[in-house]
N, CA, C and O atoms as a MOPAC input file, in Angstrom:
PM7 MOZYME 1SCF
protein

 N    -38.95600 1    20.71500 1   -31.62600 1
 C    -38.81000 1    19.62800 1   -30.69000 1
 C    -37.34000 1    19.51000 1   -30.26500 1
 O    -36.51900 1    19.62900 1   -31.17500 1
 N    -36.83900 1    19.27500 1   -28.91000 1
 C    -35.83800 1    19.05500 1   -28.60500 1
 C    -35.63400 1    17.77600 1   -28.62300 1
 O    -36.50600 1    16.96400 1   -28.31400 1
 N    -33.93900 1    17.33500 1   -29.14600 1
 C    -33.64100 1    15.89600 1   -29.34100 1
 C    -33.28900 1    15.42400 1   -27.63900 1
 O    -33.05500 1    16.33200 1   -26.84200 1
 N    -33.27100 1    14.05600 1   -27.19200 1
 C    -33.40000 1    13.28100 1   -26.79700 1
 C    -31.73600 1    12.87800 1   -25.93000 1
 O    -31.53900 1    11.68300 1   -26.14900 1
 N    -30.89000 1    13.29900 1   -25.31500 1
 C    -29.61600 1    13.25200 1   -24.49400 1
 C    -29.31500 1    12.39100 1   -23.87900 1
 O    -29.73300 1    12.50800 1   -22.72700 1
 N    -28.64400 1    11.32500 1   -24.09000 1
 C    -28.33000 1    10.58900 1   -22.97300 1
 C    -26.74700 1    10.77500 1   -22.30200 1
 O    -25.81500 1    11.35000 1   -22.86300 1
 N    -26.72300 1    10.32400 1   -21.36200 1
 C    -25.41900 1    10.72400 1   -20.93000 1
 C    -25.02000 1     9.45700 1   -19.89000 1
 O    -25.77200 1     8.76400 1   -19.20500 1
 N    -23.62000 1     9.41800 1   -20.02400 1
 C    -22.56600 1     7.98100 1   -19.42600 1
 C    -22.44700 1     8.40600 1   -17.79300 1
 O    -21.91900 1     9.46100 1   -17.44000 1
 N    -22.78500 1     7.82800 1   -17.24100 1
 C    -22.29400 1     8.07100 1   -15.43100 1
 C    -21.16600 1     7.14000 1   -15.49300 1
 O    -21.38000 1     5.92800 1   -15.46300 1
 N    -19.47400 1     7.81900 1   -15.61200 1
 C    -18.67200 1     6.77600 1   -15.42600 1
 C    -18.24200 1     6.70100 1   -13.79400 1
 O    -17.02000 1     6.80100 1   -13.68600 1
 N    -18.87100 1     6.56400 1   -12.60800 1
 C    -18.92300 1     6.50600 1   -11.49600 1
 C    -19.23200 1     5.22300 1   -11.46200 1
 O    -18.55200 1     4.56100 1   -10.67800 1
 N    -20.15300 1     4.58600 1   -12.14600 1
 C    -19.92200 1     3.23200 1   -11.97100 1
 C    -20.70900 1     2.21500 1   -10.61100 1
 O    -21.38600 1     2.96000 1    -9.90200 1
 N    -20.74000 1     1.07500 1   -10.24400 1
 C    -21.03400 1     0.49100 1    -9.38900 1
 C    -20.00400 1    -0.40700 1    -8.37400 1
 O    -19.73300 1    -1.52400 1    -8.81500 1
 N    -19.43100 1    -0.06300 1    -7.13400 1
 C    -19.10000 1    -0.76600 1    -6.88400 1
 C    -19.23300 1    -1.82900 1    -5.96200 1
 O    -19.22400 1    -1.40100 1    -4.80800 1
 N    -19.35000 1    -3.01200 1    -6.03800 1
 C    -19.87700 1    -3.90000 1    -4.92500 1
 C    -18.73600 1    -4.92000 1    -3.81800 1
 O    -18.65700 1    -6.07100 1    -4.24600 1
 N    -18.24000 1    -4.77500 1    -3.06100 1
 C    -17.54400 1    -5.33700 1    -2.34700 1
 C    -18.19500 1    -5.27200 1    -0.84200 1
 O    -18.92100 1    -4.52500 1    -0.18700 1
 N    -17.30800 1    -6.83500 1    -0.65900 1
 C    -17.64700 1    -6.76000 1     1.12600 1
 C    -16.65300 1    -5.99500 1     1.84600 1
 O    -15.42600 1    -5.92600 1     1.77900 1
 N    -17.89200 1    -5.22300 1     2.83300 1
 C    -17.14900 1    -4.54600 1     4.02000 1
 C    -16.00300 1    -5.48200 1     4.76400 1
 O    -16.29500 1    -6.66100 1     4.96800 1
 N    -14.54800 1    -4.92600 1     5.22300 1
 C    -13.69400 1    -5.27000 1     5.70900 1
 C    -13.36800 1    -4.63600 1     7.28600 1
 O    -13.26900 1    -3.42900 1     7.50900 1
 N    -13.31000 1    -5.06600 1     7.69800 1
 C    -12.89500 1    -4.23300 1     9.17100 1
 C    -11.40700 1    -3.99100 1     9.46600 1
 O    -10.68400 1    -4.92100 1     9.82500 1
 N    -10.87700 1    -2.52800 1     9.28800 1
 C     -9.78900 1    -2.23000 1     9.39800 1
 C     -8.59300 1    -2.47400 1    10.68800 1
 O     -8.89500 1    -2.15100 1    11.83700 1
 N     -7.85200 1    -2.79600 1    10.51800 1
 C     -6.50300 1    -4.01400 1    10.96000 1
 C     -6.30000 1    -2.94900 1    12.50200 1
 O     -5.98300 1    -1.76000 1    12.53300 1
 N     -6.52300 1    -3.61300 1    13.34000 1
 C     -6.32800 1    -2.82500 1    14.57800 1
 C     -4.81500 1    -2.19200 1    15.07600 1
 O     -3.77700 1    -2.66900 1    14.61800 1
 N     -4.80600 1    -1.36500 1    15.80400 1
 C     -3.88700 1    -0.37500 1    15.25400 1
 C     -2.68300 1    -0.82100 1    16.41700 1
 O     -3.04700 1    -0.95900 1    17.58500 1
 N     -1.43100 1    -1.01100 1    16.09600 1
 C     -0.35000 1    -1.44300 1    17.35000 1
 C     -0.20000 1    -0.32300 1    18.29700 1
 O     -0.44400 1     0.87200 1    18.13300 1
 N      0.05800 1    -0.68700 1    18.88200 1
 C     -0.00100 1     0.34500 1    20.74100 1
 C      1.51600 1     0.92500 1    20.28100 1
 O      1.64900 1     2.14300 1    20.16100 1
 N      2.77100 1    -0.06500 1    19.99900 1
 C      3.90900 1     0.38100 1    19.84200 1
 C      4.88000 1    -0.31500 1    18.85200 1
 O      4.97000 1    -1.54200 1    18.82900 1
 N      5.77000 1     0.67100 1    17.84800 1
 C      6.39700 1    -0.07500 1    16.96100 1
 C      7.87200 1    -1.05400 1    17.79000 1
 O      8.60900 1    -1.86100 1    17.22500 1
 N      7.90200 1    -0.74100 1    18.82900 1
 C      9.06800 1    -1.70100 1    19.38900 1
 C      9.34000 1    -2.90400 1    18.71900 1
 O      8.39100 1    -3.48500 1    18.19300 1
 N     10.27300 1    -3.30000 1    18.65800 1
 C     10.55400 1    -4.65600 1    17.95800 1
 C      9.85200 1    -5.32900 1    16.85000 1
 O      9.80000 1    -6.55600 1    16.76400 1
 N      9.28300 1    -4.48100 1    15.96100 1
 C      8.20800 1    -4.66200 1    15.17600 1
 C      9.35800 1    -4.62700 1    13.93800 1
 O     10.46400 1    -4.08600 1    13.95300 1
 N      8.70800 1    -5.39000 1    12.86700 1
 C      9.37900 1    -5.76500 1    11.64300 1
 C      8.19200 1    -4.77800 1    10.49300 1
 O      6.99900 1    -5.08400 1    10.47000 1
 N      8.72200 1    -3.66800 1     9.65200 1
 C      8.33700 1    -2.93600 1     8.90400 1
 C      8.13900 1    -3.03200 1     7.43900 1
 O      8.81900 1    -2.23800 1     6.78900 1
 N      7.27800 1    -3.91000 1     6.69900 1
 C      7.21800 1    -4.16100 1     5.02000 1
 C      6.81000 1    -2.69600 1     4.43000 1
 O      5.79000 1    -2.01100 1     4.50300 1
 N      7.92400 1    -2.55400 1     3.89000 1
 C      7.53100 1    -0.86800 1     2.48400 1
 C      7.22700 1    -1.33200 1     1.30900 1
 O      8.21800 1    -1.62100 1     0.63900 1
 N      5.71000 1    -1.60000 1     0.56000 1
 C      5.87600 1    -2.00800 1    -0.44000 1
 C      5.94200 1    -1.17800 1    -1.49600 1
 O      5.10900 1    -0.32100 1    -1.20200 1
 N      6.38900 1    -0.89000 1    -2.51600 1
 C      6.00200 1    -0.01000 1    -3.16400 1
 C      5.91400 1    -0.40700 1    -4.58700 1
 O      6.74200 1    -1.19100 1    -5.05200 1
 N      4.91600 1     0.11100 1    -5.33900 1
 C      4.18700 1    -0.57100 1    -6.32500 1
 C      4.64700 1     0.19600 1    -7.65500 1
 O      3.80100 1     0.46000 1    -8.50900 1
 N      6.35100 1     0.64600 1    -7.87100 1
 C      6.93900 1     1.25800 1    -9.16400 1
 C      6.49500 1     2.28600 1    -9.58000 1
 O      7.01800 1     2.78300 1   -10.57800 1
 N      5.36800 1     2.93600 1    -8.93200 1
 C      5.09600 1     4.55900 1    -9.49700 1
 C      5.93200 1     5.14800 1    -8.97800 1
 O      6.06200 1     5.10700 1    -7.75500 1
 N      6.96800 1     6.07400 1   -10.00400 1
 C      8.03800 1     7.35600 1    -9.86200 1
 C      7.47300 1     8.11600 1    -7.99800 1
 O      8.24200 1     8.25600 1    -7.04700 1
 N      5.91000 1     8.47800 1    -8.01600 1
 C      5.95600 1     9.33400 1    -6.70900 1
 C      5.77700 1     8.59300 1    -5.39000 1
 O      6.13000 1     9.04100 1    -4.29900 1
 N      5.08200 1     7.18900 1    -5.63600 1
 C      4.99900 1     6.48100 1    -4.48300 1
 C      6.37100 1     5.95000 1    -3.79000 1
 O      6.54700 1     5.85000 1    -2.57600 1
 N      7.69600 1     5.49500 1    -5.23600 1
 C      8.76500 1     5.70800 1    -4.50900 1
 C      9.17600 1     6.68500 1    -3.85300 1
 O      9.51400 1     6.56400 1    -2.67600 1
 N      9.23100 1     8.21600 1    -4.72700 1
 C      9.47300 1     8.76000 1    -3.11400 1
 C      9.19800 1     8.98400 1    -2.12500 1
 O      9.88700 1     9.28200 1    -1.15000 1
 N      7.60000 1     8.80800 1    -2.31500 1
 C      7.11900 1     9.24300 1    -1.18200 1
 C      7.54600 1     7.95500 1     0.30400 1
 O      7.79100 1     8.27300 1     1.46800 1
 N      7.51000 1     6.56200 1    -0.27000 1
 C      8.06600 1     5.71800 1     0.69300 1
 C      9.38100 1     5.80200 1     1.31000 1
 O      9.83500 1     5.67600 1     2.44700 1
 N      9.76800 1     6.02600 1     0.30000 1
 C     11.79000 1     6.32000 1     0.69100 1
 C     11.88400 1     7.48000 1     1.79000 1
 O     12.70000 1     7.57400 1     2.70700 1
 N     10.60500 1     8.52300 1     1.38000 1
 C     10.93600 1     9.48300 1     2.76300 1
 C     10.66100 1     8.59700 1     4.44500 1
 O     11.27000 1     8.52100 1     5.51200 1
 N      9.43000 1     8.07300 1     3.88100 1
 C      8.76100 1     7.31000 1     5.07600 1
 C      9.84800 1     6.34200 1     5.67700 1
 O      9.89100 1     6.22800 1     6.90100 1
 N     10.43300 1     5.87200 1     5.15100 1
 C     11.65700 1     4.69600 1     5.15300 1
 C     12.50200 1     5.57600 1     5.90900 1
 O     12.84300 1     5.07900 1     6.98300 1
 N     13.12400 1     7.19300 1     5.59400 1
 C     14.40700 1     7.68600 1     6.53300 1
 C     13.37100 1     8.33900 1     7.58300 1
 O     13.78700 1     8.40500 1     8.74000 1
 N     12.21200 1     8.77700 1     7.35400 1
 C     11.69100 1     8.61200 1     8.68300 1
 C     11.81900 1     8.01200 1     9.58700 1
 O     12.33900 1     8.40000 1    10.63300 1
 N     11.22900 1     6.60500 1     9.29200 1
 C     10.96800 1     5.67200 1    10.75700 1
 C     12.09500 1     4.92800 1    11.19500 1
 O     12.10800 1     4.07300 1    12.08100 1
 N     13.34800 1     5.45700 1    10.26800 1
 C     14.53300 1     4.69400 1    10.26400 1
 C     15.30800 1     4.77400 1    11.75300 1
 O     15.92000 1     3.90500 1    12.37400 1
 N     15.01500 1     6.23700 1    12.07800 1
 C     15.52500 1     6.68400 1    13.46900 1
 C     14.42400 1     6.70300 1    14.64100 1
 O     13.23200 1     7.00800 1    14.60200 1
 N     15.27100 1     6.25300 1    15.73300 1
 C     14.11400 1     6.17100 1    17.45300 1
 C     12.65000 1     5.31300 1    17.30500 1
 O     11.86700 1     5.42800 1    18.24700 1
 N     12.20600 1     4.34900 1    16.00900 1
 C     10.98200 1     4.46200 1    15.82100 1
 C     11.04700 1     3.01500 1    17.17700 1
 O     10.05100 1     2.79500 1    17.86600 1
 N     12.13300 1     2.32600 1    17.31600 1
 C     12.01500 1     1.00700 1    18.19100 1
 C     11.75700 1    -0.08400 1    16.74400 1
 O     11.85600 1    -1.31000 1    16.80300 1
 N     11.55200 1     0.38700 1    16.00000 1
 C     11.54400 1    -1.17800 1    14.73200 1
 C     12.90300 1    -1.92500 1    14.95700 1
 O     14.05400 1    -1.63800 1    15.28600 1
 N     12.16800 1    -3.04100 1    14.60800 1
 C     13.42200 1    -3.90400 1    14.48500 1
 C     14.47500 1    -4.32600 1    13.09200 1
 O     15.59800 1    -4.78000 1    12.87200 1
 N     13.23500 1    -3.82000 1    12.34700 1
 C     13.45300 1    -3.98000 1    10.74500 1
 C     12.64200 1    -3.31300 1     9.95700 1
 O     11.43600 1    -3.55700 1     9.94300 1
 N     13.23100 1    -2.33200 1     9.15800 1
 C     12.48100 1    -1.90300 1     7.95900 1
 C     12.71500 1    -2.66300 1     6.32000 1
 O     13.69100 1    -2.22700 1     5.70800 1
 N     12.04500 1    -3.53400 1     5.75100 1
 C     12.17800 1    -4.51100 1     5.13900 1
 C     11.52900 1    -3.55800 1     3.42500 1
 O     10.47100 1    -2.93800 1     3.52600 1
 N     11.97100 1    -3.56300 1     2.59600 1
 C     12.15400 1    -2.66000 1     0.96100 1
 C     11.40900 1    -3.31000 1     0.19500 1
 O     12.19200 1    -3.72000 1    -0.66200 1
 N     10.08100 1    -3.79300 1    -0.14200 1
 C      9.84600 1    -4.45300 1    -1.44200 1
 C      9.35700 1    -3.39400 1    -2.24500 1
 O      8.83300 1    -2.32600 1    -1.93000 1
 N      9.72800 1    -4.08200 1    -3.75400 1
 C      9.07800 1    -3.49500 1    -4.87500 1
 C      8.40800 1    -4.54200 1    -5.88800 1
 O      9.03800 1    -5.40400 1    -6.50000 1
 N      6.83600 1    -4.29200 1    -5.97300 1
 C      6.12000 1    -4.79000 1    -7.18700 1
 C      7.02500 1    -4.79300 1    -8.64100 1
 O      7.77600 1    -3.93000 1    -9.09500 1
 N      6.57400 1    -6.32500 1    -9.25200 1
 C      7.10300 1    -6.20500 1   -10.30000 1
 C      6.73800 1    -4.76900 1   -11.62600 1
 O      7.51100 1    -4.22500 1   -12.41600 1
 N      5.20400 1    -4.54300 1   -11.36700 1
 C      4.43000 1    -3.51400 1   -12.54200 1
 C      3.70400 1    -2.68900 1   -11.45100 1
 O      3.58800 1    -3.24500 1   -10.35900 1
 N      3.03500 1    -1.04100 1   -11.63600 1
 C      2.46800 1    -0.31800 1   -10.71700 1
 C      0.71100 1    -1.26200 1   -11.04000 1
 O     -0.13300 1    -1.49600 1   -10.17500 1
 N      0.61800 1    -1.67700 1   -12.75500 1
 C     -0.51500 1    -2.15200 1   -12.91700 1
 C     -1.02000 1    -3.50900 1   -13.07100 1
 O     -1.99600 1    -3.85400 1   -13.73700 1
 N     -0.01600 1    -4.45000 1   -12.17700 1
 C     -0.54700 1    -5.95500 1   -12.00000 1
 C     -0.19600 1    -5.97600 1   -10.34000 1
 O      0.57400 1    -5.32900 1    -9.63100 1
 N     -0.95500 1    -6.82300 1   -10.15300 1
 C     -1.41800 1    -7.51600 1    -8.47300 1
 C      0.35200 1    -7.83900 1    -8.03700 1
 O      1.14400 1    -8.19600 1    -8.90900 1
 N      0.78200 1    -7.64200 1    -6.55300 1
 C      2.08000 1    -8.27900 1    -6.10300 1
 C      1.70900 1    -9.92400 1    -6.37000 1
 O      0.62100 1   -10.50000 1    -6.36700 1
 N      2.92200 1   -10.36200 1    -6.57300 1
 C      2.86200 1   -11.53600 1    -7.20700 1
 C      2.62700 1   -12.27500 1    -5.77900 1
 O      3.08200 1   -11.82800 1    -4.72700 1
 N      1.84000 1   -13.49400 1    -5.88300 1
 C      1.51900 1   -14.04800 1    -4.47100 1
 C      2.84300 1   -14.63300 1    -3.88800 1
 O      2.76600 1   -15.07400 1    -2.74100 1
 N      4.07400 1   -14.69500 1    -4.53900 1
 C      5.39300 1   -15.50300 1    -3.75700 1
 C      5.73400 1   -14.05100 1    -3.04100 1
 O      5.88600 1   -14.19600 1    -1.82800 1
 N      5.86900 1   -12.87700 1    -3.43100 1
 C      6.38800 1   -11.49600 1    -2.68100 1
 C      5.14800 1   -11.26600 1    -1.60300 1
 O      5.56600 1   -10.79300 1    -0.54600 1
 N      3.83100 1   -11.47400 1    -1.63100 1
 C      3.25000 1   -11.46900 1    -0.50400 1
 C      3.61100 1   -12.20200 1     0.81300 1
 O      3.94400 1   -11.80300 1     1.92900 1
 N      3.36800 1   -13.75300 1     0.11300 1
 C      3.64400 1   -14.72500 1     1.47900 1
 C      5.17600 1   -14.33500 1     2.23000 1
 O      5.46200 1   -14.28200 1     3.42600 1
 N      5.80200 1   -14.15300 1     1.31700 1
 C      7.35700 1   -13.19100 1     2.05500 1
 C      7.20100 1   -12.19900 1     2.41000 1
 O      7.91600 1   -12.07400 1     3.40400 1
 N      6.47700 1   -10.98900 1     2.15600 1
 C      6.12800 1    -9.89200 1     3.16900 1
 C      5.18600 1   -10.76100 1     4.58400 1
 O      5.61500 1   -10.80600 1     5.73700 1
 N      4.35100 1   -11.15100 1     4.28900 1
 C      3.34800 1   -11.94700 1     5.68200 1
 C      4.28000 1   -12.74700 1     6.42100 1
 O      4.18000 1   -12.77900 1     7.64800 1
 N      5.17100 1   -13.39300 1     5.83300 1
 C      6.02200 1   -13.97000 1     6.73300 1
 C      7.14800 1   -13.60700 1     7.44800 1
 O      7.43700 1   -14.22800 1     8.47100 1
 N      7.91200 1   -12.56900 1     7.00100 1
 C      8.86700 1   -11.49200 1     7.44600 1
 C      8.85100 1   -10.20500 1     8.07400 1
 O      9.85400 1    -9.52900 1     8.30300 1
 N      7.55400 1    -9.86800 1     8.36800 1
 C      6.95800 1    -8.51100 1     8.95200 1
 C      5.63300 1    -8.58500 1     9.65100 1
 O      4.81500 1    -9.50300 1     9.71900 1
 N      5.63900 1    -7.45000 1    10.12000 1
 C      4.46600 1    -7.29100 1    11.21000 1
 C      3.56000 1    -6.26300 1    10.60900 1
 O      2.34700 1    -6.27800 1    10.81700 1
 N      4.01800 1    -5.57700 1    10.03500 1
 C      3.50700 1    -4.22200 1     9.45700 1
 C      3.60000 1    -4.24000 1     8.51200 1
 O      4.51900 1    -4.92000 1     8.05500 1
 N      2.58000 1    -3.39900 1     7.45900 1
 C      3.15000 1    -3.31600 1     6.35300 1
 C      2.60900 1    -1.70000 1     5.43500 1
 O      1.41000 1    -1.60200 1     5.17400 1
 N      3.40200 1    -0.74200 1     5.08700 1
 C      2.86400 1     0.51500 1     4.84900 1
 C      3.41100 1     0.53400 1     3.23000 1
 O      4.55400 1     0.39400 1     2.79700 1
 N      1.97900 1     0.79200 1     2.43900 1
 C      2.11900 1     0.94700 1     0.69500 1
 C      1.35600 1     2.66900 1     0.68300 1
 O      0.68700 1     3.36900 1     1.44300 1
 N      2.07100 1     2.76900 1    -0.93500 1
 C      1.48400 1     4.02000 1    -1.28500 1
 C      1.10400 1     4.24000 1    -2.97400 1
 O      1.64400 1     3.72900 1    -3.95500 1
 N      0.22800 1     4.97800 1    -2.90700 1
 C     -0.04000 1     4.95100 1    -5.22600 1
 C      0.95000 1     6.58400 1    -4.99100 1
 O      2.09600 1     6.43100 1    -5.41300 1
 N      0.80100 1     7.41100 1    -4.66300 1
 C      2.02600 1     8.45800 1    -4.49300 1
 C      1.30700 1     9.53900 1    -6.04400 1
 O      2.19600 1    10.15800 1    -6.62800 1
 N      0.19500 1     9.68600 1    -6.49200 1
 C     -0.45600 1    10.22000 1    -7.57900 1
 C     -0.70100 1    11.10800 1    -7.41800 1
 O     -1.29600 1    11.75200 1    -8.28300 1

């Protein structure tokens, strides 16, 4: 007789509501730029490139630097309402 196998699906369930993705600006002109970056070693660099990227001809008005306190807790809600209130844009990365 063969024994009896069970096996773990760690894929998991996930349930969230659909979001409709943030419509896209025609032009960065005078636009204020939030970099957040969330303390992982590669997502900093990878932003810092993005940062001397758009630094030149992009028409921004501001490219604005935050960093999360931990890569593995939520931005604290006082560094949000200061990104929402100081920018127009806002480009994050996990950099993994």
């Amino acid at each position: 007789m063969i024994p009896t196998q069970h096996f773990y699906d760690p894929r998991g369930v996930v349930e969230a509501d659909a979001l409709a993705a943030a419509v896209r600006v025609r032009s960065l002109e005078g636009m204020r730029l939030a970099i957040l970056d969330n303390t992982k070693w590669n997502a900093g660099k990878l932003l810092r490139n993005i940062q001397e990227g758009l630094s030149s001809d992009t028409g921004l008005s501001a490219i604005n630097y935050y960093r999360k306190h931990s890569f593995s807790m939520n931005a604290a809600p006082e560094l949000l309402d200061e990104i929402a209130a100081n920018n127009d844009l806002v480009v994050t990365a996990i950099g993994d």
